[in-house]
Backbone as CSV, one residue per row, in Angstrom:
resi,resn,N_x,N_y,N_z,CA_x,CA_y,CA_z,C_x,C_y,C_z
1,UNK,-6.028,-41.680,54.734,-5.791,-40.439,54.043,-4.803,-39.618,54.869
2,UNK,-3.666,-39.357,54.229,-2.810,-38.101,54.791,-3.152,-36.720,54.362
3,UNK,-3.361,-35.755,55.410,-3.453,-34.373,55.238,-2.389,-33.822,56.166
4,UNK,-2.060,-32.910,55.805,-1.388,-31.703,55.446,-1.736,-30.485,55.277
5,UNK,-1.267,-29.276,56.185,-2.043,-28.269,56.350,-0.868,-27.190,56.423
6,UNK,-0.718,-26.144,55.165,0.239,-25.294,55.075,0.327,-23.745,54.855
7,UNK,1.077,-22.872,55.176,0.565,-21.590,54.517,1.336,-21.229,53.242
8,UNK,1.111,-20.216,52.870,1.473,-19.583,51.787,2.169,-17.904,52.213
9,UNK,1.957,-17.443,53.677,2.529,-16.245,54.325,4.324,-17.164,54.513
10,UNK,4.764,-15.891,54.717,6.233,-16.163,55.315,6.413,-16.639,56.419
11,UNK,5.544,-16.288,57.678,5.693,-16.593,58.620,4.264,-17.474,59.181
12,UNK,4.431,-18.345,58.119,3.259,-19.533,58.738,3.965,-20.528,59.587
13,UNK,2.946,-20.989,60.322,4.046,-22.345,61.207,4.609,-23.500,60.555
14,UNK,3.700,-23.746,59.327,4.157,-24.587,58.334,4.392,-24.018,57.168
15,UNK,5.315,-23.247,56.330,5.401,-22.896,55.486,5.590,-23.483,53.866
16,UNK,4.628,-23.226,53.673,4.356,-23.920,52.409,6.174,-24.676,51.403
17,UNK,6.148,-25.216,50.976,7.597,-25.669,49.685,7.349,-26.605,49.011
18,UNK,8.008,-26.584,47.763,8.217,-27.781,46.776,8.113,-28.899,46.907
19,UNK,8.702,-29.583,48.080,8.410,-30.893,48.682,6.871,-31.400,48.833
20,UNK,6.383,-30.309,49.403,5.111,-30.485,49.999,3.957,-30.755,49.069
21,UNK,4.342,-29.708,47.920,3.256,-29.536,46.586,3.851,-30.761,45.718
22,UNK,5.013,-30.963,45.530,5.295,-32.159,44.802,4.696,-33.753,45.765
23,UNK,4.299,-33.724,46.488,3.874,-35.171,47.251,2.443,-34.640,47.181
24,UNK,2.021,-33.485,47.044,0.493,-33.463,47.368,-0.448,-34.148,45.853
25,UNK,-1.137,-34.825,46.765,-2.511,-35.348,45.398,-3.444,-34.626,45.062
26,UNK,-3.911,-33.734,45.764,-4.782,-32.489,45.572,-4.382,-31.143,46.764
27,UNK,-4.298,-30.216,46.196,-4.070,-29.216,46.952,-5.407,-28.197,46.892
28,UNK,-5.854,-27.707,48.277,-6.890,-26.646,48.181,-6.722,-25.733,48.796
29,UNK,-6.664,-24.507,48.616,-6.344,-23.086,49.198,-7.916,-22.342,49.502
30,UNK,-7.453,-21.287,49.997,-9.132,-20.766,50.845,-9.652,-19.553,49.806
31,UNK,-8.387,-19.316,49.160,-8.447,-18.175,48.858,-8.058,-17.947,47.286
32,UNK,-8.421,-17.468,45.732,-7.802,-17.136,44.649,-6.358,-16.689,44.734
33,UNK,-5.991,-16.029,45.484,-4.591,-14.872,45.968,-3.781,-16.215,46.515
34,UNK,-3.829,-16.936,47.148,-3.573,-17.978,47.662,-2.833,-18.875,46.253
35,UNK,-4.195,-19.433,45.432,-3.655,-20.096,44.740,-2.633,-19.284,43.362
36,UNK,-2.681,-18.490,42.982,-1.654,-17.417,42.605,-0.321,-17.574,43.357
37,UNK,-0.889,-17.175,44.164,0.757,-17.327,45.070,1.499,-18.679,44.594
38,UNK,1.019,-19.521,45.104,1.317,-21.009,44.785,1.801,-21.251,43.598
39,UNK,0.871,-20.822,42.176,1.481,-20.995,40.974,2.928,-19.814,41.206
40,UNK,2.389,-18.992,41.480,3.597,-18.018,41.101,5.125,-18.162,42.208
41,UNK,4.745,-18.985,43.072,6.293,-19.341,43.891,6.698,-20.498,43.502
42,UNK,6.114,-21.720,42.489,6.590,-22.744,42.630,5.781,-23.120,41.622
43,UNK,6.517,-22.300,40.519,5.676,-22.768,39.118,5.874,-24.076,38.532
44,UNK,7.577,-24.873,38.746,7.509,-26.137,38.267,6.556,-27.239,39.022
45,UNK,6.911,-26.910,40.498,6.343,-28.114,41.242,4.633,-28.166,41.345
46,UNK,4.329,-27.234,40.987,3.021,-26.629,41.130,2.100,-26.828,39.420
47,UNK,3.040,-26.657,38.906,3.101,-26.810,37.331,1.931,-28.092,36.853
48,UNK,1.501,-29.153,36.547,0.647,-30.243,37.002,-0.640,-30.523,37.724
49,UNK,-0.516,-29.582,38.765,-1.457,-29.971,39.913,-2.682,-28.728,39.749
50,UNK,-3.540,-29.421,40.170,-5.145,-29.264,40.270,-5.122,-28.371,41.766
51,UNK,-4.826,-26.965,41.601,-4.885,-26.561,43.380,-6.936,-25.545,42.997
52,UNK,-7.454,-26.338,43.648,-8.851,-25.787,43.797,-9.046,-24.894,45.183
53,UNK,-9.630,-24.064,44.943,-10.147,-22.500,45.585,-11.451,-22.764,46.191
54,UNK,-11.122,-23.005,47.479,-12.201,-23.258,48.573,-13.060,-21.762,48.415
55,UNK,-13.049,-20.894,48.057,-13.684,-19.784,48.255,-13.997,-19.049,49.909
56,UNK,-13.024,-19.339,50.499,-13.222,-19.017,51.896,-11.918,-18.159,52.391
57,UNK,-13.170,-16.706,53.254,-12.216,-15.575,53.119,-11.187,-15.560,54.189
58,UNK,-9.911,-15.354,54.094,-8.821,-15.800,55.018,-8.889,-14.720,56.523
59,UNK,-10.284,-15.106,57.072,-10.301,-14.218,58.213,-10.402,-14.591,59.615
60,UNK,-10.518,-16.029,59.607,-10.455,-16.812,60.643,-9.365,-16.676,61.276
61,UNK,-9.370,-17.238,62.398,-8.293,-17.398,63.919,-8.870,-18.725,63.544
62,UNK,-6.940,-19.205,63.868,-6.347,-21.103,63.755,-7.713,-21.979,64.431
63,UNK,-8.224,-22.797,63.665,-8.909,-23.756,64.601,-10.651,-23.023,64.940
64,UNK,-11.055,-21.946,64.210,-12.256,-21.199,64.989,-13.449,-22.237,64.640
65,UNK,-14.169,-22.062,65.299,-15.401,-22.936,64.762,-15.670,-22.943,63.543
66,UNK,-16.078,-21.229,63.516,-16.647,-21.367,62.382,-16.202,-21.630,60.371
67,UNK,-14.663,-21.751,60.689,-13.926,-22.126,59.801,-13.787,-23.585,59.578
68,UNK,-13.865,-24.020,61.058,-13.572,-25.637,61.161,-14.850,-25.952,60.096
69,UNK,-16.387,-25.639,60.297,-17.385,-26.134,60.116,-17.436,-25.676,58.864
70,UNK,-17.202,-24.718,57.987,-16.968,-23.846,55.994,-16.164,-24.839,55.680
71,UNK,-15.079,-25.388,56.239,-13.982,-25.909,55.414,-14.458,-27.475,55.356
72,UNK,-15.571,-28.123,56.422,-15.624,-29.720,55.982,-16.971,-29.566,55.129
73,UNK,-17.643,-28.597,55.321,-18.551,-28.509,53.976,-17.885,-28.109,52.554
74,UNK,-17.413,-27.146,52.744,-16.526,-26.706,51.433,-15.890,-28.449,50.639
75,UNK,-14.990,-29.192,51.716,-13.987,-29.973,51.307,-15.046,-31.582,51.200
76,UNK,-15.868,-31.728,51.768,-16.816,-32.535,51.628,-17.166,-33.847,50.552
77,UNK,-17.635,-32.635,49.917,-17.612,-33.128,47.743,-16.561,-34.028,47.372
78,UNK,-15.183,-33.202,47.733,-14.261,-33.541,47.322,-13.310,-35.011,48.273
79,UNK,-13.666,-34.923,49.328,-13.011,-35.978,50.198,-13.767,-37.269,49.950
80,UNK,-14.967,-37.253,49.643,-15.681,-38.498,49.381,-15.761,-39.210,47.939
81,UNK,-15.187,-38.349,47.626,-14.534,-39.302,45.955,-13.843,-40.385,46.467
């Protein structure tokens, strides 16, 4: 499995683009505002795709525990398909 880990701010280290959402097989954001964004910057490439809303509030620091440990429960369900 390839993952890929991007933002949707301007000044993310990986900043989200077309490329990225056009190769992605499922995309999941943390946040509703998030996935908005997404439709609304890149409505063709984005246009198709299934981006599901982890429900997780964007308040973490990179890497914190306790995000590490929300996001493999959150993503869980979905990785074991």
């Amino acid at each position: 499995m390839d993952v890929l880990s991007a933002g949707t701010a301007s000044d993310a280290e990986v900043p989200l683009d077309g490329e990225l959402i056009t190769r992605a097989d499922r995309i999941f954001c943390m946040e509703a505002r998030h996935r908005k964004a997404i439709r609304a910057r890149f409505p063709t490439d984005a246009g198709g795709k299934s981006i599901i809303n982890l429900g997780i509030p964007d308040r973490y620091r990179f890497m914190e525990l306790a995000l590490v440990e929300l996001l493999q429960k959150k993503l869980d369900p979905y990785l074991r398909r």
